[in-house]
N, C-alpha and C positions, 0 to 999 in steps of 0.2 A: 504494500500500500504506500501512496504517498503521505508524507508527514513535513510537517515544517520544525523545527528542533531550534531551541537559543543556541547556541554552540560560542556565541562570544556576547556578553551582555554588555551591552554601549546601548547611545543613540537612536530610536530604527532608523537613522539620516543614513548610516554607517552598517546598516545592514549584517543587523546582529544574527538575522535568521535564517537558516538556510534550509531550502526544501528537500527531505534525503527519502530513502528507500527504505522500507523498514517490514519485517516481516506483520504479517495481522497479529494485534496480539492475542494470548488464549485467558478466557477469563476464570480469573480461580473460584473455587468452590463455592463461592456465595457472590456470584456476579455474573454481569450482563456484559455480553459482547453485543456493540452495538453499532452497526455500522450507519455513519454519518449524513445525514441531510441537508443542516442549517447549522450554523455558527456563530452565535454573535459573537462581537467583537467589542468589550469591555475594556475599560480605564486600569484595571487591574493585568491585562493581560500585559498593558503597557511597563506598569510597574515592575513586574517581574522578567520583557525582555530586555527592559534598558537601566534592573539593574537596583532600583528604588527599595526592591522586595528583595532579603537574601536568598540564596540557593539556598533549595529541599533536594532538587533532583540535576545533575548535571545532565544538559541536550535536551530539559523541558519540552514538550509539547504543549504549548497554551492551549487555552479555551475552554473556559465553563459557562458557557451559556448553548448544552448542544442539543439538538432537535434530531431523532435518528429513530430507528426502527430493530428492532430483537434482533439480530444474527446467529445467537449462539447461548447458551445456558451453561452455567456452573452446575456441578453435580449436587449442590444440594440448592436450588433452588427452584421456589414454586410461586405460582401464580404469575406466570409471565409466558407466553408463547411466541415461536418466532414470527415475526409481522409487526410483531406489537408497537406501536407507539410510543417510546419515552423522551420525557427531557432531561438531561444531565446537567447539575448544576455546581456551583463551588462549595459550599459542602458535603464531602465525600465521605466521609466515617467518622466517628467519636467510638470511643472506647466502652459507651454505654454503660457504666457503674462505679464513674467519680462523683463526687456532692454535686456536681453542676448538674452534670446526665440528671441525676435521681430526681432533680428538684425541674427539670425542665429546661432548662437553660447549655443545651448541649451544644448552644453555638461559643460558649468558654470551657468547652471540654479541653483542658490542657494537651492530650492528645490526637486531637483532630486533624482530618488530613484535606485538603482541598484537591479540587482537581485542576488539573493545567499548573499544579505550582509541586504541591507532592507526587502526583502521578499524572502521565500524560493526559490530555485531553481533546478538543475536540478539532485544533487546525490539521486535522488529519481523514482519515477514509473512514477511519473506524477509532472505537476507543473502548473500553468498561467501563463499568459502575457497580458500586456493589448495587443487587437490588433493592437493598429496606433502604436506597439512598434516590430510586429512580422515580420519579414523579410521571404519571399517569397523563395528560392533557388533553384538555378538552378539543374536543371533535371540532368545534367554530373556529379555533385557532389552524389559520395556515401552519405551515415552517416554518417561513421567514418571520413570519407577524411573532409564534409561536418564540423564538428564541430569545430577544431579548428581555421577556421576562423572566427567565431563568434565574439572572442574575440582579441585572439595572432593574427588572421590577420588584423582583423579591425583596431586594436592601431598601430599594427606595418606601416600600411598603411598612419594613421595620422602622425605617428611619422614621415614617410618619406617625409610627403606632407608638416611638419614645417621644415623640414632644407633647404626648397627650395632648394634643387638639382638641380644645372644645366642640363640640356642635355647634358649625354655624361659628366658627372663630377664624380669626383672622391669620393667614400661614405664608410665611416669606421664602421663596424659594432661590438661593442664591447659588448662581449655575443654571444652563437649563439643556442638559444633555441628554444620554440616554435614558437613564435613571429618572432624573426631572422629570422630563414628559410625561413618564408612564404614571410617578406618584403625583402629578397634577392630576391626570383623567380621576384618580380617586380619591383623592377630596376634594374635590368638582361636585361628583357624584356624591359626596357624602355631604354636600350644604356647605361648605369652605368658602371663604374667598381667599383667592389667590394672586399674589403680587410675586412677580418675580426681577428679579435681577441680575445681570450676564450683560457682560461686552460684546453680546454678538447680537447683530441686527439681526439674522435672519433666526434664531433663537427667539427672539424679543417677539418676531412675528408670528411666528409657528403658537409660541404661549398667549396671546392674544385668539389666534387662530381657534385653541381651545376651550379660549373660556376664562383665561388670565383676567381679574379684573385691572388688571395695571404688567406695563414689563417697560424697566429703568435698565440705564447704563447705570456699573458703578459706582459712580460718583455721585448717582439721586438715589437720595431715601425712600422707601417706599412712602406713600401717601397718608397713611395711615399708621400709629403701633397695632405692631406685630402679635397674637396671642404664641405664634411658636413661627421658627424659622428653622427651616434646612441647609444644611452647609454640603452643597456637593463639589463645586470647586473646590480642589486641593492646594490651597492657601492659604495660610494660618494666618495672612495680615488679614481677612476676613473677618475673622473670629470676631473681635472689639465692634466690626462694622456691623457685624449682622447682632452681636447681644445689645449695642444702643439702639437698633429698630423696635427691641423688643417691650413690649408693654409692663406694667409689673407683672408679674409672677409667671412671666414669658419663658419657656423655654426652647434654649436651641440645640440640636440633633448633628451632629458631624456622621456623614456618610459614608465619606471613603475609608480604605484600607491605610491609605499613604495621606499627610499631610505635612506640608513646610512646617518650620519651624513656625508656630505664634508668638508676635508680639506682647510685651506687658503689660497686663490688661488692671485697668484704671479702678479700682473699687467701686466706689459712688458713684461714676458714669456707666460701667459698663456690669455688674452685678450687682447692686442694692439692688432693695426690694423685689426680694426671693427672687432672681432671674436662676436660671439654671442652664447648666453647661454640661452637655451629655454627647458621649460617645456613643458608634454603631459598632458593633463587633459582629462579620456573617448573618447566620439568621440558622431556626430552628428550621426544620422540617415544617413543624406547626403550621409554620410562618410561609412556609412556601404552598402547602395545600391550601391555607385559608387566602393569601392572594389569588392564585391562580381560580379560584374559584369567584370571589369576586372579579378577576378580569372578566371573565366569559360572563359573568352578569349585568359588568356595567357597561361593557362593550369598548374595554381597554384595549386600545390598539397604538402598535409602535410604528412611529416616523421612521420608515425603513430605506435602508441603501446596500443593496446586493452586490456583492463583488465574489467572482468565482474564487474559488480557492485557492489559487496558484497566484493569489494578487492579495495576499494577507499583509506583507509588509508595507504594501499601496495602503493599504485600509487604516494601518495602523499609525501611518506616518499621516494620515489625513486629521483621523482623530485626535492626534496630536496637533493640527494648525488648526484644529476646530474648520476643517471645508463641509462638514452638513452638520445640519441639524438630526433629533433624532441620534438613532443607532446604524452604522455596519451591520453586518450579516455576511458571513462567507456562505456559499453554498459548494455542495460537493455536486459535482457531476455523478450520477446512476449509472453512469455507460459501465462497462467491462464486471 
């Protein structure tokens, strides 16, 4: 099969990835061989070829956001037939029986594995999952539409569900990328208003396009304080900017994996009166069955841009000059 492999972690200007030959893999006893459809193409995937994220796996295969279909079964696994539909996402295994697992919280399971970063992933023909890791998808979902919620929706969905949002409160979305979009459509749908923020015009319009009641460059405030803001740009001199949007007892959500250093942030301007500063760590399982089900209900759909396979460091060197809005999407060729 073909696969695309980090092999020197730089730049992607500098073309850290190279596309090599690699036998299919076989899936172990409690997993799924799953040959490839769709692929989104995430901000994390970035992280970990250019270097941001340390090595788990030398000659990594990115990609956890994959759309593919049953190929092959592990000898002890059931309820899964070849055909079948799954999506594979970033998290891959927990260890199932630390205080975190017991208690629910197995996206801090100290030993957790992701995929595209501990084990290959999806910029390839094929890939595994263990099963109790494969997510089921709704029938309305294409492929392409289908994948980046794997990831950019599943977080962004966590991300939404730690700022505790009021009903009907007020939510700052600052960035408005893959992730953005998808967690706009659902606090849209759930009574929100929405203001966003991002330097990118054609973002700015896409979020209006939705239902945005406002989208600023960053250097205007939203129009309103904020009941909670989301941090999906990965820049920490953000931080200070997006906690003074926030109203009292405002909390803000940081979403990505990777963030710049943050600035000093001011007491009395930028936390009094109870603001709150909150980290995203992955997501549950939970967390991923219960969006994906709200997607297909609220008719959450991803700003998409297709690129065949063979053009991932194109995709990924795009997503890094921000050239679309929306998410990438590799798709594999079914021929052979």
């Amino acid at each position: 099969m073909r696969a695309w492999s980090v092999v020197a972690r730089g730049p992607v200007e500098d073309e850290p990835l190279k596309l090599v030959e690699r036998p299919v893999p076989t899936p172990g006893p409690d997993e799924l061989l799953v040959r490839v459809r769709a692929c989104g193409v995430c901000r994390t995937d970035l992280h970990v070829t250019e270097g941001d994220l340390p090595v788990r796996r030398a000659g990594v295969t990115p990609g956890h956001e994959v759309v593919g279909e049953v190929a092959g079964l592990g000898s002890q696994v059931f309820g899964f037939a070849p055909g079948d539909r799954v999506g594979v996402a970033w998290l891959r295994r927990t260890d199932g029986v630390c205080a975190y697992c017991a208690r629910g919280a197995e996206n801090l399971c100290p030993r957790s594995q992701y995929t595209g970063w501990d084990a290959d992933g999806g910029y390839a023909e094929y890939t595994t999952v263990p099963a109790a890791f494969a997510y089921r998808l709704p029938e309305a979902l294409d492929d392409v539409s289908a994948a980046p919620l794997l990831c950019a929706g599943i977080i962004g969905f966590r991300a939404l569900r730690r700022t505790a949002l009021p009903r009907g409160g007020r939510l700052g979305l600052y960035g408005f990328g893959g992730s953005a979009h998808l967690c706009a459509q659902v606090a849209l749908a759930e009574g929100a208003t929405v203001h966003v923020i991002t330097r990118d015009e054609v973002s700015r319009t896409l979020a209006l396009e939705l239902g945005a009641a406002s989208a600023r460059d960053l250097d205007e405030p939203p129009p309103e304080p904020l009941d909670a803001a989301i941090l999906f740009a990965p820049v920490g001199d953000l931080v200070p900017v997006a906690l003074r949007a926030l109203d009292r007892g405002g909390v803000l959500a940081l979403a990505g994996i990777h963030l710049s250093d943050v600035p000093p942030l001011h007491y009395e301007t930028d936390l009094f009166y109870e603001k709150e500063l909150r980290s995203v760590t992955a997501n549950t399982r939970a967390d991923g069955r219960e969006f994906l089900a709200l997607a297909a209900r609220y008719r959450v759909r991803a700003t998409t841009h297709p690129y065949p396979l063979d053009r991932a460091p194109e995709a990924l060197r795009d997503l890094k000059a921000g050239r679309f809005d929306g998410a990438a999407v590799l798709v594999t060729s079914r021929e052979g």
